[in-house]
C-alpha positions as CSV (number, residue, x, y, z in Angstrom):
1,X,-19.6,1.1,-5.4
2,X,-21.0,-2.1,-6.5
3,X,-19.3,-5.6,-7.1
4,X,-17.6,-6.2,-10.3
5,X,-20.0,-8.6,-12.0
6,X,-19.0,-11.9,-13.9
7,X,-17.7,-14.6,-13.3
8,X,-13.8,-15.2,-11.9
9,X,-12.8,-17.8,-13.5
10,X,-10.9,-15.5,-16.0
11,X,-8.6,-15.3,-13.3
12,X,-5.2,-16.9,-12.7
13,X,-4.8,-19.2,-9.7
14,X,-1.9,-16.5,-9.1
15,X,-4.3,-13.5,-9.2
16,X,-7.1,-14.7,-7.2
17,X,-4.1,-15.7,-4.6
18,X,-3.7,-12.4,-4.6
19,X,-7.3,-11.0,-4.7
20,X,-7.5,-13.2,-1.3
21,X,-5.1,-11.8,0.5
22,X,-5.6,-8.3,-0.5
23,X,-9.6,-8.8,0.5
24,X,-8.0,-10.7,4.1
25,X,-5.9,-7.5,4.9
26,X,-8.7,-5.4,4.2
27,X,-11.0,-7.3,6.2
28,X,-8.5,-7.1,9.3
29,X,-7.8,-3.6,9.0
30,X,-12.3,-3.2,9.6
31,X,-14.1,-3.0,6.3
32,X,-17.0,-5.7,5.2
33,X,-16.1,-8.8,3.8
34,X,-18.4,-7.4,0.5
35,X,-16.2,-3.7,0.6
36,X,-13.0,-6.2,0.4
37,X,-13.4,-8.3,-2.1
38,X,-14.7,-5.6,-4.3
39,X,-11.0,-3.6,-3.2
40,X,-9.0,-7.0,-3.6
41,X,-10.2,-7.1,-7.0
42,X,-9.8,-3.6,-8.4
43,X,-6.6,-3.4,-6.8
44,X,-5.9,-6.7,-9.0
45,X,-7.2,-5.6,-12.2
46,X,-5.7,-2.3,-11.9
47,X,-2.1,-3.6,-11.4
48,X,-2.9,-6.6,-14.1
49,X,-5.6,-5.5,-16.4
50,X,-7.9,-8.3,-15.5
51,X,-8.0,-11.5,-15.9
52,X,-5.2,-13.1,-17.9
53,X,-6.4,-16.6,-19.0
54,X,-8.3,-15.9,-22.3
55,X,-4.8,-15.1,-23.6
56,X,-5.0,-11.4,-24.3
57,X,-2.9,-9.2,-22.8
58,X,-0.7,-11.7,-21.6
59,X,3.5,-10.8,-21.5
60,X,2.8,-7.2,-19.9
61,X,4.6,-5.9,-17.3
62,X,2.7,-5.9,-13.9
63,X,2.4,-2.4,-12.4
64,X,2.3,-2.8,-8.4
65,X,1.9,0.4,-7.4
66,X,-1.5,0.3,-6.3
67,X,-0.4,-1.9,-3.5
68,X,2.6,0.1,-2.2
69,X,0.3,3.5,-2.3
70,X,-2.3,1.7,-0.5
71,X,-0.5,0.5,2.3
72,X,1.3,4.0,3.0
73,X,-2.1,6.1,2.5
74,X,-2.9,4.2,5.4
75,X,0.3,4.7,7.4
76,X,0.1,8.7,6.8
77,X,-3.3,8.9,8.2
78,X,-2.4,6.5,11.3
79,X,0.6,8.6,11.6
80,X,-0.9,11.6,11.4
81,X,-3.7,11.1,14.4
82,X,-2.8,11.6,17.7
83,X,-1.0,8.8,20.0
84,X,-3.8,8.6,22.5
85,X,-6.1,8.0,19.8
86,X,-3.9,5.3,18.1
C-alpha cells in the first residue's frame, strides 16, 4: 500500500490531531512509523471524507466507526490467542 500523496494542509488542525494520535497508537501497538501514518490517515478520511478546509463537504455527519471496529478487531484476535502466548 503506498502513502496517500499530496500535500496535508487540506487538513483541519482537528483532523491531523487526530491522524497523530491514530498513527502514535499504531506505532505502539508494532507497525512502522511509514505503515502508521498511512493507517492514521485512511482511518481519517474514511470517517471524514478528507480534508475539510476547501469548503466542500463541510456540515456532514462524522462516521466513527472505523475507529471503534479497529480497536476491537484487535481485541478478538488478542483474545482469541492463547494466555501463555499473550
Amino acid at each position: 500500500m503506498a502513502q496517500a500523496r499530496g500535500s496535508k494542509r487540506s487538513y483541519t488542525s482537528k483532523q491531523r490531531r487526530r491522524a497523530s494520535k491514530i498513527e502514535k497508537s499504531g506505532e505502539a501497538r508494532g507497525m512502522s512509523s511509514s505503515r502508521a501514518k498511512q493507517m492514521a490517515y485512511a482511518t481519517v478520511n474514511k470517517e471524514e471524507g478528507g480534508g475539510k478546509k476547501s469548503g466542500s463537504g463541510r456540515g456532514k455527519k462524522v462516521n466513527r466507526s472505523a475507529s471503534s471496529r479497529g480497536g476491537s478487531k484487535g481485541g478478538r484476535k488478542t483474545a482469541s490467542r492463547r494466555s501463555s502466548k499473550k
